[in-house]
N, C-alpha and C positions, 0 to 999 in steps of 0.2 A: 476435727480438732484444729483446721486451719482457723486465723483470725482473719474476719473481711477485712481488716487493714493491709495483711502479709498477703492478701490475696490480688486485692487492689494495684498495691506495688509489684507484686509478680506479673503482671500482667502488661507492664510496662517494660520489665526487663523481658519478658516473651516476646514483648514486641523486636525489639531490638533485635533481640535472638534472630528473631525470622528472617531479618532483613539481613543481617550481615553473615547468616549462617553457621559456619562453626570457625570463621575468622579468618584471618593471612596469618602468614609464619610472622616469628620475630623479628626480621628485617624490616617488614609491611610496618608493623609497628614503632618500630624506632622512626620511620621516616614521623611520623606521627607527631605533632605539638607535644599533646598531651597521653597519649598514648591508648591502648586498647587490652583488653583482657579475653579471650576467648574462650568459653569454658563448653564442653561437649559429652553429653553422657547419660546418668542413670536418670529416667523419669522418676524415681522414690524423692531422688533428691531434690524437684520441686522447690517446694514449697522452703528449705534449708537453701537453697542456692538462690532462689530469687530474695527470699529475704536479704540476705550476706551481700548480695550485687548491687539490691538497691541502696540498702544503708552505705556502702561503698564509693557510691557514685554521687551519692548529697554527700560524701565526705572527701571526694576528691572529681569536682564540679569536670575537671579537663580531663580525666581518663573516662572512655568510653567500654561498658563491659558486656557483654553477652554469653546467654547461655542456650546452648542447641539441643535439646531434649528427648537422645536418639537411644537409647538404653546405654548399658554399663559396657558390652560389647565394643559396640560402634564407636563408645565413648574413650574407650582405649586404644581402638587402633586408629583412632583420630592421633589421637598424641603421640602413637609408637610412629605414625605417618608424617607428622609435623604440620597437619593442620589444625592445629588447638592446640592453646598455652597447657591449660589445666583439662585433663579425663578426670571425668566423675563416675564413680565404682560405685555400686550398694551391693559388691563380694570383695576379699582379697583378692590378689592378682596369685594365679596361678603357674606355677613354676617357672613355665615356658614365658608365660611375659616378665618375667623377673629377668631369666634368660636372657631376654630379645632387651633389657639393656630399659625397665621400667622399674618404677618402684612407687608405692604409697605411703600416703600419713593418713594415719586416722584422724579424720573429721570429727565425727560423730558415731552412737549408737544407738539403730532402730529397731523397734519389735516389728515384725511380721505378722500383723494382725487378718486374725484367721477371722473371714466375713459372710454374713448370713441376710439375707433379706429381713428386714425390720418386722414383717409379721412372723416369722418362723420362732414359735415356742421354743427352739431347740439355744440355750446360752452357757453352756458348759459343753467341751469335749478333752478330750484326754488325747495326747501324742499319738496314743495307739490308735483312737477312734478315727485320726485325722488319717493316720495312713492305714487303714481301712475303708476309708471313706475312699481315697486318692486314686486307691489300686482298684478300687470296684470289687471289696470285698462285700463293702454296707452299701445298696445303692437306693435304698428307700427309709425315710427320715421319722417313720415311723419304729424304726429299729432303733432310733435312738433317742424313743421320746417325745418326738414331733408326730404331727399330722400325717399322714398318708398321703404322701406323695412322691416320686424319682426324686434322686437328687441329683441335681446338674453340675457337673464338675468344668469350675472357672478357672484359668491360669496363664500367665503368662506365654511368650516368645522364648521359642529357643535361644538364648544366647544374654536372655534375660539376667540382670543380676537378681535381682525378688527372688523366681523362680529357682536357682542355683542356692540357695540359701532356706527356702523352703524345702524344696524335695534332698537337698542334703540335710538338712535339723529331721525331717522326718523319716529319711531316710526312704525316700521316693524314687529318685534317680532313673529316668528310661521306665519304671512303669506304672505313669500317673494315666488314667482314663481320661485324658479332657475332652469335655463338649468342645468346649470354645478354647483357643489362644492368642489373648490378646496382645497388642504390641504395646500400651501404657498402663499404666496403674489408675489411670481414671478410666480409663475405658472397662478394667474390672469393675470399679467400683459403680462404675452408671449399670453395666449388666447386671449385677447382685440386686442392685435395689429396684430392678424393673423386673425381675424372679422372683418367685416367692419361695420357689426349688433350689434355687443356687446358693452355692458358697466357691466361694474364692479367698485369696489371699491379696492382700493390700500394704503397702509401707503403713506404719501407725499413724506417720508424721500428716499425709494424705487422708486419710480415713475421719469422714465428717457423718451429719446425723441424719444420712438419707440409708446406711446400713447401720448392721448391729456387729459389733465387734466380741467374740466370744471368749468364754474362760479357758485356758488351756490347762488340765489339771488343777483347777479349781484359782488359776491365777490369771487377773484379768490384766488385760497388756495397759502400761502409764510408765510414766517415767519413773516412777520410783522401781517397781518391779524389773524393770531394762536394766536401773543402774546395779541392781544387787543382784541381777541375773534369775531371780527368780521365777522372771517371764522366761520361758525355753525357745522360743524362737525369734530369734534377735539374728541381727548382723552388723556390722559398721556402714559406714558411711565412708568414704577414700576420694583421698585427691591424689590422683595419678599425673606423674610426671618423668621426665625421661634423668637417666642418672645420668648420661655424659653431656649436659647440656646447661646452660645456664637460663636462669627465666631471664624476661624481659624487665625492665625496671617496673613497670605496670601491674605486671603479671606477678613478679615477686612484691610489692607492696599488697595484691589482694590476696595473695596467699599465707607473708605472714600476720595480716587482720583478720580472717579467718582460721588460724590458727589459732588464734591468742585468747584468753580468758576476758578479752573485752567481747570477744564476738559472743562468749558464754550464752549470755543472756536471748541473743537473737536467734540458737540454734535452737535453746529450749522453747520459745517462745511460738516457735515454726512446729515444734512438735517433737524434736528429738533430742538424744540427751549429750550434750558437749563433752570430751574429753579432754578439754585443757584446761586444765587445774585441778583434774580429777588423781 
């Protein structure tokens, strides 16, 4: 669903990522002309953060912005550690980080698109098929339709947000069968589409036409069905930040342009669906 333009421009704010990695503190920054934005976190959010970074940075030529690509985890205790402005979530923060003196704003919200290798007959499943599928109740895809074959069970990194938001909709939790665990959402998505056996789970926002994206309960994941909920497995999108702190001047102009109903247009366009004006 990416656009090679958003892909193109992602690829420049990757770059940077890399090089500056998940940033200096706020002080680093102020010494700074034009200043620096660090943001560090969920791989879903991709293509929704490189988009937001570049349009940000052709709109403000002297602040310099990066994004470190380490999941939703890492991406928090980056920010509860003070090394990155902005943590990027794709789960809410769990008590205990609320606790430890964090808090988020909703970004965005993303379906969870449940993925199948592009020849697999199989394009409808049901909640329940999924978590039969998951726990290794159904392990041959001819029980549901498909070809005669194993089926290989894809998924994320512990500590994953995708994963935490999947096997909690499904209600999975602690005992999912995976073959593989991988640590990105591309990395799911390149295995799926070089299996003919596999399914995995993907952010929607990410999810392009080398897999096949299936119906869950006869509803197929887009943004319309995300915003009226009638896709079931959805999660948000979260900028995680510390509550007894103040951003940086930098860091708050990118947070609230990415908040606002002007960014609308650029989070839809990345593939997920914006909440401010909603």
């Amino acid at each position: 669903m990416k656009k090679k333009l958003i892909a193109m421009g992602l690829c420049a704010v990757m770059a940077l990522g890399a090089l500056a990695g998940c940033g200096s503190s706020n002080d680093d920054q102020a010494a700074d002309a034009g200043g620096t934005v660090a943001t560090d976190g969920s791989t879903s959010m991709e293509a929704v953060i490189g988009s937001l970074g570049e349009q940000f940075m052709n709109d403000n030529p002297d602040i310099t912005f990066t994004y470190n690509p380490t999941g939703s985890g890492t991406g928090i205790t980056a920010v509860s550690e003070g090394r990155c402005d902005i943590g990027l979530s794709s789960r809410d923060l769990k008590d205990e980080e609320k606790e430890a003196g964090l808090e988020a704003t909703e970004l965005a919200l993303d379906g969870i698109a449940v993925i199948v290798n592009s020849e697999n007959e199989v394009s409808d499943l049901s909640l329940e098929d999924i978590k039969a599928i998951y726990t290794g109740e159904i392990t041959n895809w001819s029980e549901l339709g498909g070809a005669d074959g194993e089926i290989v069970l894809i998924g994320r990194e512990a500590g994953s947000g995708t994963r935490d938001g999947f096997e909690s909709i499904t209600e999975t939790e602690e005992q999912c069968a995976y073959r593989q665990e991988l640590t990105s959402t591309g990395d799911v998505i390149t295995t799926v589409s070089n299996n003919p056996n596999a399914i995995g789970y993907a952010s929607l926002a990410a999810v392009d036409d080398t897999v096949k994206p299936v119906s869950v309960d006869g509803v197929a994941p887009s943004e319309d069905t995300i915003s009226d909920g009638t896709y079931k497995i959805q999660r948000p999108f979260m900028l995680v930040t510390k509550t007894d702190g103040e951003l940086s001047e930098a860091a708050q102009k990118f947070f609230d342009y990415a908040t606002s109903a002007e960014a609308a247009d650029i989070i839809s366009e990345a593939g997920a669906v914006p909440v401010a004006g909603k």
